[in-house]
C-alpha positions in Angstrom: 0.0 0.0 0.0 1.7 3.4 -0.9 1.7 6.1 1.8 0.7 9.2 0.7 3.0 12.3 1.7 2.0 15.9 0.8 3.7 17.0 -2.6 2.0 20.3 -2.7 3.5 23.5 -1.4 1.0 24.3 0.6 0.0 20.6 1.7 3.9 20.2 2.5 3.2 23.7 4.4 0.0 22.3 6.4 2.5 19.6 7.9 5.7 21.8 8.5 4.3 24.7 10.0 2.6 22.9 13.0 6.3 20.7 13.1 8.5 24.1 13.1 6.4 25.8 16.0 6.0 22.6 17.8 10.0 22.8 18.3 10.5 26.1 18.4 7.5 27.5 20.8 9.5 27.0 23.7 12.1 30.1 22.6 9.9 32.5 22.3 10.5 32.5 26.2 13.7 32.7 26.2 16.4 35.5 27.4 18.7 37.8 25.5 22.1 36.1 25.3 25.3 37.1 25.0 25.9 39.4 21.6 22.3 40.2 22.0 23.5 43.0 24.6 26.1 44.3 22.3 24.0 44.4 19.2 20.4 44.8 19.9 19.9 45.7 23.5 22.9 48.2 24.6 22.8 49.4 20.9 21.3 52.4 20.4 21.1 52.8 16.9 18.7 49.6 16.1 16.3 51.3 19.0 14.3 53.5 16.9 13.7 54.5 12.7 15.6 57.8 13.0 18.5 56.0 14.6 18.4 53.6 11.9 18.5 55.7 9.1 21.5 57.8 10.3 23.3 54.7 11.0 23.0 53.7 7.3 26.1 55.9 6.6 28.9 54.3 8.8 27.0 51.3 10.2 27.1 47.7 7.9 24.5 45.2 7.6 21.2 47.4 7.2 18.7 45.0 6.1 19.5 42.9 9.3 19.6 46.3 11.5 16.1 47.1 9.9 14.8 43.9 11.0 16.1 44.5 14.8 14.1 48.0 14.6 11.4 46.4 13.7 11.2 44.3 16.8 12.3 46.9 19.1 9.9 49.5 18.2 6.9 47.0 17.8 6.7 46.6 21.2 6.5 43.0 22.0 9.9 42.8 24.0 12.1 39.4 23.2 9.2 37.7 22.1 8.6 39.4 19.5 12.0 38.8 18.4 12.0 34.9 18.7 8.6 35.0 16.9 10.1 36.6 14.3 13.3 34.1 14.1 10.7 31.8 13.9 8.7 33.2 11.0 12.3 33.5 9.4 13.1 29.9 9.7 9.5 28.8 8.4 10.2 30.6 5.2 13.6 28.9 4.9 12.0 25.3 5.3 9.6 26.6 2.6 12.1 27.4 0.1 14.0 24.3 1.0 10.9 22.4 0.2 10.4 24.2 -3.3 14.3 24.0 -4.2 14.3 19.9 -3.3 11.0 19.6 -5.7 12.9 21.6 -8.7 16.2 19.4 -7.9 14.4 15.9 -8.3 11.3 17.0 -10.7 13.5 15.0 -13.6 13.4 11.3 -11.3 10.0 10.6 -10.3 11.5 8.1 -7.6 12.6 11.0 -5.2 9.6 12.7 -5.6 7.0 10.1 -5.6 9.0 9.0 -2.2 8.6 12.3 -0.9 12.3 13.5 -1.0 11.0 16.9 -1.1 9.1 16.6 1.9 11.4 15.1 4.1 14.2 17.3 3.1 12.4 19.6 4.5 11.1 18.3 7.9 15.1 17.4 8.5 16.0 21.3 7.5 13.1 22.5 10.2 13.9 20.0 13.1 17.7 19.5 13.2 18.6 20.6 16.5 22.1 22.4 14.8 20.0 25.0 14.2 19.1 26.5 17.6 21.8 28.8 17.3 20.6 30.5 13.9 17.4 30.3 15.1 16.8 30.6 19.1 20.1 32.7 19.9 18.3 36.3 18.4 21.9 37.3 16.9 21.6 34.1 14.6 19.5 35.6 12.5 22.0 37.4 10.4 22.9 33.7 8.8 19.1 32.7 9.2 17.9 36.2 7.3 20.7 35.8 5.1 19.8 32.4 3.8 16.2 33.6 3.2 17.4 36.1 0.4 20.1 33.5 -0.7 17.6 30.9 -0.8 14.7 33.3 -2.6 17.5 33.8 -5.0 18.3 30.7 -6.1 14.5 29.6 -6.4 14.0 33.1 -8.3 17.0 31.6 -10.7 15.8 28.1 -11.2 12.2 29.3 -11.5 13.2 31.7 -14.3 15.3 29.3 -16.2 12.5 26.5 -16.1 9.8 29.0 -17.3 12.3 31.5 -19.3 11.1 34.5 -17.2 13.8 37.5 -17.6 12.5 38.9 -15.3 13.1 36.5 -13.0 16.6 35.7 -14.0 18.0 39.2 -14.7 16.1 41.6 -11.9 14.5 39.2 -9.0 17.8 37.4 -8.4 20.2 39.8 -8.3 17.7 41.7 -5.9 17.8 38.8 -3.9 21.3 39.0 -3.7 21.6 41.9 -2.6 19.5 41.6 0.1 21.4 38.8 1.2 24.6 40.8 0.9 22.6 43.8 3.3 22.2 41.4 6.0 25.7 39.5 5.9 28.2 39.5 3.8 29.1 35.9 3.2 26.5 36.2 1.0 29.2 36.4 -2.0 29.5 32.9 -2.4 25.9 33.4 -4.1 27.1 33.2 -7.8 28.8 30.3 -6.9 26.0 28.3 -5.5 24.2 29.2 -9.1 26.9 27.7 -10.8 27.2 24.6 -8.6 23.3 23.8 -8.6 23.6 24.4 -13.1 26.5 22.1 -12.9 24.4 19.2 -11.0 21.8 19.7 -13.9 24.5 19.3 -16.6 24.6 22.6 -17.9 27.9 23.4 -19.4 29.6 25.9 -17.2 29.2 28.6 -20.2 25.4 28.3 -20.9 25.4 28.8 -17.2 27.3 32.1 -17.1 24.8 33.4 -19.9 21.9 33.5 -17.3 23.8 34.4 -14.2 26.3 37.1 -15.2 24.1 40.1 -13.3 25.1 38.3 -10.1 28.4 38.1 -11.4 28.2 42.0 -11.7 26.8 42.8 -8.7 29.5 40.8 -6.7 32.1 42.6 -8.5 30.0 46.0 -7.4 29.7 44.8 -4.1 33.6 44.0 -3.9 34.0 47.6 -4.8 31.5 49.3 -2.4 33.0 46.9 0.5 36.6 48.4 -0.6 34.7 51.6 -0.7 32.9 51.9 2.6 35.4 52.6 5.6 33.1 50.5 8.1 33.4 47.4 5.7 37.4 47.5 4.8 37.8 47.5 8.5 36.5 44.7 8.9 38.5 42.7 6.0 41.7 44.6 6.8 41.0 42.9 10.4 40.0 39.4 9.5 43.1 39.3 6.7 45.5 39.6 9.6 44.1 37.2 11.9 46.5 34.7 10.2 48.8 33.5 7.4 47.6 31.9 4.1 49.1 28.3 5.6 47.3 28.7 8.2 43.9 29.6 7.3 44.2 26.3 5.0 44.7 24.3 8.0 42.1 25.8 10.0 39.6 25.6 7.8 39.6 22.2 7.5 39.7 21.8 10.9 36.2 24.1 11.1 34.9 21.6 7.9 35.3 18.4 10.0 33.8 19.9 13.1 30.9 21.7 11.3 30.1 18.1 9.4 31.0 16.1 12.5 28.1 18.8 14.5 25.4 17.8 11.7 25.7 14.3 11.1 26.0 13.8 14.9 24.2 16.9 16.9 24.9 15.4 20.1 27.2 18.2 21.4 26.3 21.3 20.4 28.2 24.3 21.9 27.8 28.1 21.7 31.3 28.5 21.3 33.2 25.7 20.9 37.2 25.4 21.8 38.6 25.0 18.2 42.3 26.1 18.2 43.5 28.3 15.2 46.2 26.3 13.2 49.5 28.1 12.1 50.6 24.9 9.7 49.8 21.7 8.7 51.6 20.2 11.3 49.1 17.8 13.7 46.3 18.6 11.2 46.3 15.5 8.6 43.4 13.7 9.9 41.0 16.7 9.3 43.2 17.5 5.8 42.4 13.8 5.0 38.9 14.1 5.1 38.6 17.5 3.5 40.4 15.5 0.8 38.1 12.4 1.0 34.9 14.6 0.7 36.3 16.7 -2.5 37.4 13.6 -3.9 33.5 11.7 -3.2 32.3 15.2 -5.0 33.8 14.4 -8.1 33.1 10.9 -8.3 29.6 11.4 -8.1 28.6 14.9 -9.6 26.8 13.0 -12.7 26.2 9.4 -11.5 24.5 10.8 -8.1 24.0 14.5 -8.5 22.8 15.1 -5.0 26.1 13.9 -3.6 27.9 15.7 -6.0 25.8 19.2 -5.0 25.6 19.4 -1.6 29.2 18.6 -1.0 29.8 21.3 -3.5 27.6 23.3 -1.6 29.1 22.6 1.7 32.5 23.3 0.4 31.5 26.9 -0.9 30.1 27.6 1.9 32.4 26.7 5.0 35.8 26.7 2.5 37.1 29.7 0.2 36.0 32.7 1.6 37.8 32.1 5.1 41.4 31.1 3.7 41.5 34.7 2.6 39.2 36.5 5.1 38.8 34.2 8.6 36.8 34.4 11.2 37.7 35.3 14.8 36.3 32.4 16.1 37.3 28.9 14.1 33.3 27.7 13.6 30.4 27.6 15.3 27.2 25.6 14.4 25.1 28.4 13.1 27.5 28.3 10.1 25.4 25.1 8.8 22.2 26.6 8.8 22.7 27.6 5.2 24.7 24.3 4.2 22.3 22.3 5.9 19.5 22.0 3.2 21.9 19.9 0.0 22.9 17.8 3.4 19.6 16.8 4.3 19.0 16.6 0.6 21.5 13.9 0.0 20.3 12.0 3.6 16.7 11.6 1.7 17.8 10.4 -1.1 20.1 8.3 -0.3 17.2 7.2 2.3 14.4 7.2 -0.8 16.9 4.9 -2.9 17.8 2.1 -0.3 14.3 2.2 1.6 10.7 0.6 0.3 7.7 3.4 1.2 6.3 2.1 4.1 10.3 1.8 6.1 11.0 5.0 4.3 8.0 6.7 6.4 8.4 4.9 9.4 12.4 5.9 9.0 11.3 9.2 8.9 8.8 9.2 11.7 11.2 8.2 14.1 13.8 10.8 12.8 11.3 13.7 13.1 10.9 12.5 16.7 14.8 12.2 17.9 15.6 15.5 16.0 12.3 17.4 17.4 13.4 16.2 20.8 16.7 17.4 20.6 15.8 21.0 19.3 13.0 21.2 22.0 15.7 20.1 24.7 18.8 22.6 23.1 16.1 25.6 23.2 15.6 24.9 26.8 19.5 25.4 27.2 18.8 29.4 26.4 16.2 29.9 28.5 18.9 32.3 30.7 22.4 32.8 30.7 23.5 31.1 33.8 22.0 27.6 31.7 23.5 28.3 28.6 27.2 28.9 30.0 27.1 26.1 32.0 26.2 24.1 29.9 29.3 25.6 27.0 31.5 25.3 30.2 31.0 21.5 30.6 31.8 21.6 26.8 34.6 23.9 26.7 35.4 23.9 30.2 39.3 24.9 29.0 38.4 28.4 27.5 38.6 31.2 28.9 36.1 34.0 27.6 33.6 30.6 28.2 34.3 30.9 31.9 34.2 34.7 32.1 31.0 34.3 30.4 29.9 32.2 32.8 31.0 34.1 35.4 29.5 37.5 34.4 25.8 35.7 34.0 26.5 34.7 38.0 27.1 37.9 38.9 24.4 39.8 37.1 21.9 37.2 39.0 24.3 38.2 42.8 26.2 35.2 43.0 29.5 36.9 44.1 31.3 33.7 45.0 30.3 31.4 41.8 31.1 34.5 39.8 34.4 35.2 41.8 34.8 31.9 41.0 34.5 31.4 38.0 36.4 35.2 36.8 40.0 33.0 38.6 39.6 30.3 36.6 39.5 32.1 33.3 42.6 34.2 34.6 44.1 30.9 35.3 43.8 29.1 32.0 44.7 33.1 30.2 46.5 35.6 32.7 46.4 38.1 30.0 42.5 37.9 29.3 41.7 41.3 30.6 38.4 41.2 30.6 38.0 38.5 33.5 40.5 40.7 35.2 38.2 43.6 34.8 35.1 41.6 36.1 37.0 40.0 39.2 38.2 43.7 40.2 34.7 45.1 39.4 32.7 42.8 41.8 36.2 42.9 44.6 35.7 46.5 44.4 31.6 46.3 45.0 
């Protein structure tokens, strides 16, 4: 007997909206954490329109600092905010479920099986991403990935139905959007040419459809170089390390990240990667960045969904950070937006090697362990104190992870864990001044 699973948009919506809420309804109770003080709360310049609109002229990001304004002036206080994250990520799971249809319309046994669906039901529940979606300051990847995502639907939508429109104004809009809320966004025309590629398109008829993306990431390279608020920040990030060394850490970030979605058992706010200088120490990591590029190639044509989303993955988490890294080596909000081709290639892979019936059942089950999860790691942000002790039994040899810690104890008057805690950090970093500050601070009270 075949089990029917909803291939309509808006039957696939009936089902995922309920499952995304379920999950999520729990944050909208949640605190403000960490960044959220620098960027939202102690911030004055997201705190009201006029604010806003002077701050377009030195400030970055303005699409994502229109979105904070929003909530802050709406009224609704942090749960308004969460409610919107939410919103955000329901949109994502739509798109994902309208890119995975347009990726396996041409093999009627993914889509008959439902690929679609449960691609996106993985994308909605997977616990990973808490942190782009109940931490408030994940939204710049979350809100990010909407317009990337819109984008790339916009693209494939025009070249299915030959819509200029489409192809030469929507998705370059798109783009820019996504390049107003963060910049990583520039791996966009990239993504275009990997999803073409997958279809077997020649790489030239592909660069005949996408070149306005092309031309607004070479204007947005010059208006980055341009704008004294964005070269700062690339001037920054290019000396955080050599050229060696940015190699070597990133594919120490690439295992972790794909270690963190296959097995979401340990996710961590801030995790206690170690910047590499050199290969030196780093060949198991090297080895599978290797082994992944190398499964890429093998199966780009015989097993296109491979093929894409480890494409995907590597633009994503690889080229941009050898030349501009990241302060911090990875953290799980990163996969939000390389999630989707990952949970593409789980389904299929599942759709191929399953009959209907253990395919459903399969996916029953997953829907509950990943639902529990997310439901669980939401709980972890219901206040600071929770959330740094949990990072702390995770990274328990880091020091800003103590301080953290430590400065959520003494904001709730608990001198001596605090005190505590504020040594500890100084111990593992004597030079980490801003434990030193806090310890002195509450000494002095």
């Amino acid at each position: 007997m075949r089990i029917a699973l909803p291939e309509s948009r808006r039957g696939a919506l009936a089902w995922l909206a309920p499952a995304v809420f379920a999950c999520y309804c729990n944050s909208l109770w949640t605190d403000f954490q960490f960044d959220d003080y620098n960027v939202i709360v102690n911030n004055p310049r997201v705190h009201t329109w006029q604010s806003w609109r002077e701050g377009l002229e030195v400030g970055i990001r303005p699409i994502l600092k229109l979105s904070y304004t929003f909530n802050w002036t709406s009224g609704l206080g942090v749960a308004g905010f969460h409610f919107t994250n939410m919103v955000i990520h329901l949109c994502n799971v739509f798109l994902v479920f309208a890119l995975t249809r347009h990726f396996v319309h041409s093999r009627p046994q993914l889509l008959e099986r439902g690929v679609p669906f449960f691609t996106a039901l993985l994308f909605a529940l997977h616990p990973i991403h808490t942190e782009a979606v109940t931490y408030i300051c994940g939204r710049s990847i979350a809100l990010m990935t909407l317009f990337y995502l819109a984008g790339l639907l916009s693209y494939v939508s025009g070249r299915t139905h030959y819509n200029r429109l489409l192809l030469y104004f929507v998705t370059p809009l798109c783009f820019i959007a996504a390049l107003s809320v963060k910049e990583t966004a520039v791996t966009f025309p990239l993504a275009l040419l990997a999803w073409q590629m997958a279809s077997g398109d020649s790489f030239r008829a592909a660069l005949r459809y996408q070149w306005p993306n092309w031309a607004v990431l070479v204007l947005g390279g010059v208006f980055f170089l341009w704008s004294h608020s964005y070269l700062a920040e690339m001037e920054r990030s290019a000396g955080l390390n050599s050229l060696r060394g940015n190699m070597a850490t990133q594919a120490i970030a690439f295992f972790y990240l794909m270690r963190q979605w296959i097995f979401p058992l340990w996710l961590n706010i801030d995790p206690d990667l170690q910047v590499a200088h050199g290969f030196a120490g780093q060949l198991p990591q090297l080895f599978s960045l290797a082994a992944a590029f190398v499964l890429m190639l093998l199966t780009f044509r015989r097993r296109p969904w491979i093929g894409f989303g480890l494409a995907w993955a590597f633009i994503q988490l690889v080229p941009l950070y050898i030349f501009l890294p990241r302060p911090d080596v990875a953290n799980d909000r990163q996969m939000y937006l390389v999630s989707w081709p990952l949970a593409l290639i789980f389904t299929a892979e599942m759709a191929i090697r399953m009959r209907q019936k253990t395919l459903v059942l399969a996916g029953a089950a997953l829907t509950l362990v990943l639902g529990s999860f997310t439901v669980m790691r939401n709980h972890v942000y219901r206040d600071e104190i929770s959330l740094w002790e949990d990072t702390v039994m995770l990274s328990p040899h880091k020091a800003r992870v103590l301080n953290n810690l430590g400065y959520a104890y003494m904001l709730a008057n608990r001198d001596e864990d605090a005190r505590r805690e504020f040594k500890a950090a100084l111990q593992l970093d004597p030079l980490y001044y801003k434990a030193r500050n806090n310890l002195d601070s509450l000494n002095n009270q």
